[in-house]
C-alpha positions as CSV (number, residue, x, y, z in Angstrom):
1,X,-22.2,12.8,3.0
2,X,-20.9,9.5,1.6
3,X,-17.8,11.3,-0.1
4,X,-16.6,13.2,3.0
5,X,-16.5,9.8,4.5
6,X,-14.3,8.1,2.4
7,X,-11.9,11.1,2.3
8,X,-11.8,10.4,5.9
9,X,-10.9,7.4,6.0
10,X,-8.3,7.9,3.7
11,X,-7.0,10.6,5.6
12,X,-5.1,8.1,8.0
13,X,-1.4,7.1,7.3
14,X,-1.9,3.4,8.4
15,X,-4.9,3.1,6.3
16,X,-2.7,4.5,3.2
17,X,-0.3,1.8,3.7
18,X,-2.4,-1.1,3.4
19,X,-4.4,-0.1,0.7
20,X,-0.7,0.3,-0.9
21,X,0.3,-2.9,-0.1
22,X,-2.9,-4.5,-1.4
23,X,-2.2,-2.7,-4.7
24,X,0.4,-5.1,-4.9
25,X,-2.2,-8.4,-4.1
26,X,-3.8,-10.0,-1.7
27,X,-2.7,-10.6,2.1
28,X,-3.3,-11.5,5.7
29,X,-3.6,-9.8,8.7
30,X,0.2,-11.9,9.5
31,X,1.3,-10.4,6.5
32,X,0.3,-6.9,7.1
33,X,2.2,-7.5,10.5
34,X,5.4,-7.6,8.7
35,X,5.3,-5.3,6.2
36,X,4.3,-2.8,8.2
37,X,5.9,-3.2,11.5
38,X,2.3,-2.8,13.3
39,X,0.5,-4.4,15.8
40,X,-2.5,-7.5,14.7
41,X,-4.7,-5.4,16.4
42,X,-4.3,-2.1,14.8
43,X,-3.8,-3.4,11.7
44,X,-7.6,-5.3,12.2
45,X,-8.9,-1.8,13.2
46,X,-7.9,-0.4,10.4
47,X,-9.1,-3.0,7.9
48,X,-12.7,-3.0,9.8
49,X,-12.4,1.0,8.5
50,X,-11.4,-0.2,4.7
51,X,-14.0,-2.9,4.9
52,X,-16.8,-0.5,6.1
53,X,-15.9,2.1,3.6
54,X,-16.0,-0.5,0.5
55,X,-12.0,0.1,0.0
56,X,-11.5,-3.8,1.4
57,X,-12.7,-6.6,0.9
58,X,-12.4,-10.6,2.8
59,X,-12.5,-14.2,2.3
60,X,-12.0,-16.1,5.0
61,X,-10.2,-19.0,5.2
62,X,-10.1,-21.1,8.0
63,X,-9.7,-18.9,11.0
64,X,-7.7,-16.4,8.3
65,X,-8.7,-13.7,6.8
66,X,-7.6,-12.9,3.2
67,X,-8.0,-8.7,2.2
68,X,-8.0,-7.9,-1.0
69,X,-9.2,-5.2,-3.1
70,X,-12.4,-4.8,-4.9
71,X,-12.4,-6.1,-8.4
72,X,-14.5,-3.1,-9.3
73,X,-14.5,-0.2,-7.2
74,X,-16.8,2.7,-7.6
75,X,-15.8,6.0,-9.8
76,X,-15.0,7.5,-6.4
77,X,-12.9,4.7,-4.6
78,X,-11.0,4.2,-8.0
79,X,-10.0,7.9,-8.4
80,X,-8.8,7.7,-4.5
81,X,-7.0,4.2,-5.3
82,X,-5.5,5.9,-8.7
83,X,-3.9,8.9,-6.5
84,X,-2.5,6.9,-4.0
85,X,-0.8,4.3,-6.8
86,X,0.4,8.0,-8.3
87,X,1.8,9.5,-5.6
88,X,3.1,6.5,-3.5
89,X,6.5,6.7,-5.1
90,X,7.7,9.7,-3.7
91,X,7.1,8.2,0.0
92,X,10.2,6.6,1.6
93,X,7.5,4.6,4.2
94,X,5.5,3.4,0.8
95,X,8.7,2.1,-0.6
96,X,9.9,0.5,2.6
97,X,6.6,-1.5,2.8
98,X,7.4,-2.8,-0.6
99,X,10.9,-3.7,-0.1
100,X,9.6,-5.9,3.0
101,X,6.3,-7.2,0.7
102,X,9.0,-8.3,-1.7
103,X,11.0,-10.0,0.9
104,X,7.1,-12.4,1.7
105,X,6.1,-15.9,0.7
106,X,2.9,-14.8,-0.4
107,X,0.2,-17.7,-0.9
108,X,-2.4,-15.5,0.2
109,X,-5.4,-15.7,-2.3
110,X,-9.3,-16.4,-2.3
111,X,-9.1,-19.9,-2.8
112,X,-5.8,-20.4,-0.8
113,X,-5.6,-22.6,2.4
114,X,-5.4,-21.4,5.4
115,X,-1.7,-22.4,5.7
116,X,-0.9,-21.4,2.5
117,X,-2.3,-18.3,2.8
118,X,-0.7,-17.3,6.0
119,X,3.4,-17.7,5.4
120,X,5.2,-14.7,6.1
């Protein structure tokens, strides 16, 4: 069941956090690194997950890789995208993550180089 599936996959705390942080804008796997204090290869992991599930989406750039969210998700992945931005703000970790987001250089969009794109 397609449903049960996504609900899975947003049953991870990791997960949660990046599609927090991508609520915000786009980002690379570097800037992931710093926000959320996690390892480039975890952090990949989970984005293959978002990516599988239709929660992610990439451009690459370069040898970078730019995740950002769909422009339009399904009714499903919206509602699940909706509670998170709803309930985010009563999670210390959520609002540490954004406190370090804020701190970024961000140049991390579609059409941004690959240098640009990756400046923590």
């Amino acid at each position: 069941m397609r449903l049960a599936r996504l609900h899975r996959v947003f049953a991870d705390p990791t997960r949660l956090r990046i599609l927090r942080v991508l609520q915000a804008g786009p980002l690379c796997v570097c800037h992931f690194q710093t926000v959320l204090r996690e390892p480039q290869v975890k952090i990949s992991k989970h984005l293959a997950t978002l990516r599988a599930a239709g929660l992610v989406e990439a451009n690459r750039t370069g040898q970078w890789m730019c995740y950002f969210l769909p422009a339009k998700p399904d009714a499903a992945r919206a509602a699940l995208l909706g509670a998170l931005a709803a309930g985010a703000g009563s999670e210390v970790v959520f609002r540490k993550d954004a406190e370090r987001l804020a701190k970024l250089d961000l140049g991390c969009t579609p059409a941004a180089t690959a240098r640009a794109c990756c400046k923590p």
